[in-house]
KOLFIKOL-643763 format. One record per atom (N, C-alpha, C): residue in one letter; z, y negated, x negated. Coordinates in pm, whole numbers, plus 50000, padded with zeros to 5 digits. Layout:
<lumlums>
aZYX ...
</lumlums>
This chain:
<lumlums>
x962367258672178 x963797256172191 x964517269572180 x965857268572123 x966657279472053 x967207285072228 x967707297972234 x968787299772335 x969897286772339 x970337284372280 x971587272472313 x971317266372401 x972567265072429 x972797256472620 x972367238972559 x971987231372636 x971677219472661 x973297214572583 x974257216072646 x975737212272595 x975837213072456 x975287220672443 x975527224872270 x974847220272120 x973657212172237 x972337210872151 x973197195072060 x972477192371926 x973057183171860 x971967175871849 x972217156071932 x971117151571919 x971187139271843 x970077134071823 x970307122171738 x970417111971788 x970817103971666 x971887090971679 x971187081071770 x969627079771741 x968847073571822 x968627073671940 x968437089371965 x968147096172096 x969757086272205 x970817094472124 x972287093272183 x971917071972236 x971337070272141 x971777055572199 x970767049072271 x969407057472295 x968527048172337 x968897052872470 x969067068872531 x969937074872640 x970827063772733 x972037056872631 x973517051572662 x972657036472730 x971727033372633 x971067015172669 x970357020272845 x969897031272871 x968927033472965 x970277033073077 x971267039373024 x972337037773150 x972967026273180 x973227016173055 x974757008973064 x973806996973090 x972226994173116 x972036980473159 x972056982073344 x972646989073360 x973326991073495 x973916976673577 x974376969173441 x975616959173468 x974306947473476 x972896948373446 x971846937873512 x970976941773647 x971336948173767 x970786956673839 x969166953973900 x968946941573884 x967396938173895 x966636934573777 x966886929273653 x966346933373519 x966716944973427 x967396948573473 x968176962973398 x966936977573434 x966436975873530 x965586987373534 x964146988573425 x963986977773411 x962866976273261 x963126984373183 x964976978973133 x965016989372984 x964587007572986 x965527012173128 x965327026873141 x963527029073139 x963007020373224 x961627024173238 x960787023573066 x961227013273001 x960827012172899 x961087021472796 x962247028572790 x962897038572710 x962097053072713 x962097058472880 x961467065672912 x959777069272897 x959177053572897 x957727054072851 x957427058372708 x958397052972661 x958207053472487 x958667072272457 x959797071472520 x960397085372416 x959907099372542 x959197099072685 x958607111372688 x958257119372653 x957317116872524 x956717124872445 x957297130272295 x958667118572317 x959327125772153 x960657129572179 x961657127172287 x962697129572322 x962717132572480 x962887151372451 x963657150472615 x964877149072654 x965687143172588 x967047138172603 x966867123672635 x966317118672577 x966427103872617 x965897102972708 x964287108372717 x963417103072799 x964307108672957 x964687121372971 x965547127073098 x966687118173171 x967167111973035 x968587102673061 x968117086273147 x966787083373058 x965987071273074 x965507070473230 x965137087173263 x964087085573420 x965727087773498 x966557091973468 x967487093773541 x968487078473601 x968377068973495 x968697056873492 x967977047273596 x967007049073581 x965937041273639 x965907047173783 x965807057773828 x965937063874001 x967617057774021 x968277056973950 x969527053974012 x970017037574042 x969177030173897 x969127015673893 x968417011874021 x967127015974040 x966397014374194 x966937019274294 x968637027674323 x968827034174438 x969667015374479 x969917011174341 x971627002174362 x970756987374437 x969466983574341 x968766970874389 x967996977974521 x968056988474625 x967316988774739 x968276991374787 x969526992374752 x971096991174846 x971196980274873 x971166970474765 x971456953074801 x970866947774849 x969326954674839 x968526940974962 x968856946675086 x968826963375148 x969376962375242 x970586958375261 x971656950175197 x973246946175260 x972736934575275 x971696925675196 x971746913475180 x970616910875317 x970076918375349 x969246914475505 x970146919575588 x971176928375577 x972186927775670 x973226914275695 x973606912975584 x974446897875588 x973856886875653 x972416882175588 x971486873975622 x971486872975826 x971276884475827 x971156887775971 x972776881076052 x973906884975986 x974726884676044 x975446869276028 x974816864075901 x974966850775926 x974016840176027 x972816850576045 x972376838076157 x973056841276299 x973006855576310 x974236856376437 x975706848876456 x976106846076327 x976746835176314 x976546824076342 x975746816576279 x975116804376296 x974996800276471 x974146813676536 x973656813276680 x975036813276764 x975986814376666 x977086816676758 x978226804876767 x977386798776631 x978196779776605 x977226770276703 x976536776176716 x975356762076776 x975576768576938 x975736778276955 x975666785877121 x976676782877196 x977906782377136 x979286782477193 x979406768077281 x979206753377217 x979416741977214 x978446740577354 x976946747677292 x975876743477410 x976326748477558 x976716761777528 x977616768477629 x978586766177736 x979416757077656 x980496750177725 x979966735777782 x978916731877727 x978466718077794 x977546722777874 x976916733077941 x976376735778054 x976966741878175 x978376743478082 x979126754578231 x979976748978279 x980736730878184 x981386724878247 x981236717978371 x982286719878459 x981796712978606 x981886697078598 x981356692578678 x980986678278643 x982256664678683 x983276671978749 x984476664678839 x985456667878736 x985336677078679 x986706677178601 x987356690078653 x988256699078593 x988566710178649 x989766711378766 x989176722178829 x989956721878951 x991576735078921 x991996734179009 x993586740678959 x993116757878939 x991896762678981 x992016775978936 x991606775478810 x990986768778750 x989746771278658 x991186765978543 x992446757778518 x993786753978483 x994426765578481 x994526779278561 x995196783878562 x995336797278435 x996196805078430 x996266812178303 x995156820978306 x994886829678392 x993836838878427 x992676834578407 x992046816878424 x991026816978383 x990946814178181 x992096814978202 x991636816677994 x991546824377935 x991716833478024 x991466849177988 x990036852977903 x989376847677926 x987656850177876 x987726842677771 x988306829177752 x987976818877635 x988936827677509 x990326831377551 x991106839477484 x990516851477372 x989516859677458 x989356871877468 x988096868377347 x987196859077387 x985876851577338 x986306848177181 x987716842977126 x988286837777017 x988596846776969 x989206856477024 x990106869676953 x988726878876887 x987886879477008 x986296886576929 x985876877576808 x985826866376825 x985216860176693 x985766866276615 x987506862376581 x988006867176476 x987426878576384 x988176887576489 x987796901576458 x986336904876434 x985226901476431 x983856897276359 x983836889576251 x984586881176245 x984176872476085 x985306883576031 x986236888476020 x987416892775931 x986486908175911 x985626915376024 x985026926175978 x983916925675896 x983186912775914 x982086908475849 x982336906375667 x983566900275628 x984436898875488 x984806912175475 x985536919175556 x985866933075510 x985036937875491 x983576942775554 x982496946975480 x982096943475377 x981826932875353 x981756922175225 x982126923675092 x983686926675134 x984386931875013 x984446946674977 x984386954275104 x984486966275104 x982906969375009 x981336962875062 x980756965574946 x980556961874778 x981446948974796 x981476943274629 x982406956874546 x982906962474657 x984016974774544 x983046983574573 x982316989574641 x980857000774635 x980296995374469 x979756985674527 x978976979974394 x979396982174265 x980996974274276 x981566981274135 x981526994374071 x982066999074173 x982077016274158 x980507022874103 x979507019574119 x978467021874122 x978157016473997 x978467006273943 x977967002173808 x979257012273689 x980177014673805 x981087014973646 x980967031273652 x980097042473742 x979567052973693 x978557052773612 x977397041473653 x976397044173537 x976997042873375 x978017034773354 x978457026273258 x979227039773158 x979597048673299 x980107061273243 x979337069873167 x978097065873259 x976827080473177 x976507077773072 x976477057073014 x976427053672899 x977217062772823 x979077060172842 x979587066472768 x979117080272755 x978867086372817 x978727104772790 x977957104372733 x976127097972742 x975747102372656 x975257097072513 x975947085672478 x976717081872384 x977137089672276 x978077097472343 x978647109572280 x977817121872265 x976927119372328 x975787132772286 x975907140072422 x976777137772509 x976887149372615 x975417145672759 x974947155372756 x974177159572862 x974777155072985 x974107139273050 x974897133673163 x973797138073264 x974317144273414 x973417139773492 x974547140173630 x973737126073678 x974187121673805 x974497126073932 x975337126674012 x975567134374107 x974747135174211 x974087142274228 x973207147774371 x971297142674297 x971757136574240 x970727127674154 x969887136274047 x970477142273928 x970297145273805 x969427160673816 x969917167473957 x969437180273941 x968167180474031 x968277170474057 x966797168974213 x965797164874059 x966247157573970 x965277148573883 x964827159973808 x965877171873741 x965517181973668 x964477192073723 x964967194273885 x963417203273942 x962517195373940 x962307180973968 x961137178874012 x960497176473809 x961287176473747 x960347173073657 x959687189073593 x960427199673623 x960257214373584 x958837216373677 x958787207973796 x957557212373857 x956307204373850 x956507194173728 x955187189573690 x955207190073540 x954497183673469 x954257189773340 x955387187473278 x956267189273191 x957487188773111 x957157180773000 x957647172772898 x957647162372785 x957287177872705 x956467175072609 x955697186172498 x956747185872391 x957477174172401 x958337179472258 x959997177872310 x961077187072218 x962077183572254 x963557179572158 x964277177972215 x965247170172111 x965097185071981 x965977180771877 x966467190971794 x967577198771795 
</lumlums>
């Protein structure tokens, strides 16, 4: 390889697009990691542009599907706390009701204080539970529509690498054997 910076290097049309496919199947996040893996198997040995762009795709496609199963065993979780909390409430109140019918304290405002307090918590749990919800469907977005970006860059030929991501991938691959051949 010449002195020229990585930025400068001019790669081919192939390279540029097999690169852009390894990023932009981003938008399939549990079959989408095949292509990068597949890209990367093939062009190791004939493109270090692609193949770099390809392993870079694929650590990031696997960061997004081991984000979702952990939200989705979080949700899971929080819907059976839900659930325990539709079936608990009812059982709740039919063991604590007194058997005569209520007497004038248990009528009075102070004792609704807890049932009050008990409703106002629900709320504010299901409305945080959706705000999380939504708050991660816009993570998610955000997250597909950077990879979608790296498509575009390197598309264009430009040398993409991922934030916090791209330069951890570049040492560790400098510290095991390097692809034998490289772009032109």
């Amino acid at each position: 390889m010449n002195e020229e910076s990585v930025a400068e290097q001019v790669w081919a049309q192939d390279e540029k697009i097999m690169a852009a496919l390894g990023h932009a199947t981003i938008i399939w996040p549990v079959m989408g990691i095949l292509a990068p893996v597949i890209i990367w198997g093939t062009q190791r040995e004939k493109s270090r542009f692609a193949a770099f762009q390809a392993l870079q795709a694929t650590v990031y496609h696997m960061t997004l599907v081991l984000a979702g199963l952990a939200c989705s065993v979080c949700y899971f979780c929080s819907y059976l706390g839900m659930m325990v909390g539709i079936v608990g409430m009812p059982l709740s109140m039919l063991f604590t009701m007194p058997a005569q019918g209520p007497t004038p304290e248990e009528l009075s405002p102070v004792a609704l204080i807890p049932m009050v307090l008990g409703f106002l918590g629900m709320i504010v749990f299901y409305l945080a539970i959706f705000g999380l919800l939504f708050l991660g469907l816009a993570v998610w977005g955000a997250y597909i529509g950077y990879g979608l970006y790296g498509a575009v860059a390197t598309l264009q030929g430009k040398d993409f690498r991922y934030a916090l991501l791209g330069s951890r991938l570049e040492r560790y691959l400098e510290g095991t054997a390097a692809p034998s051949k490289s772009a032109p």
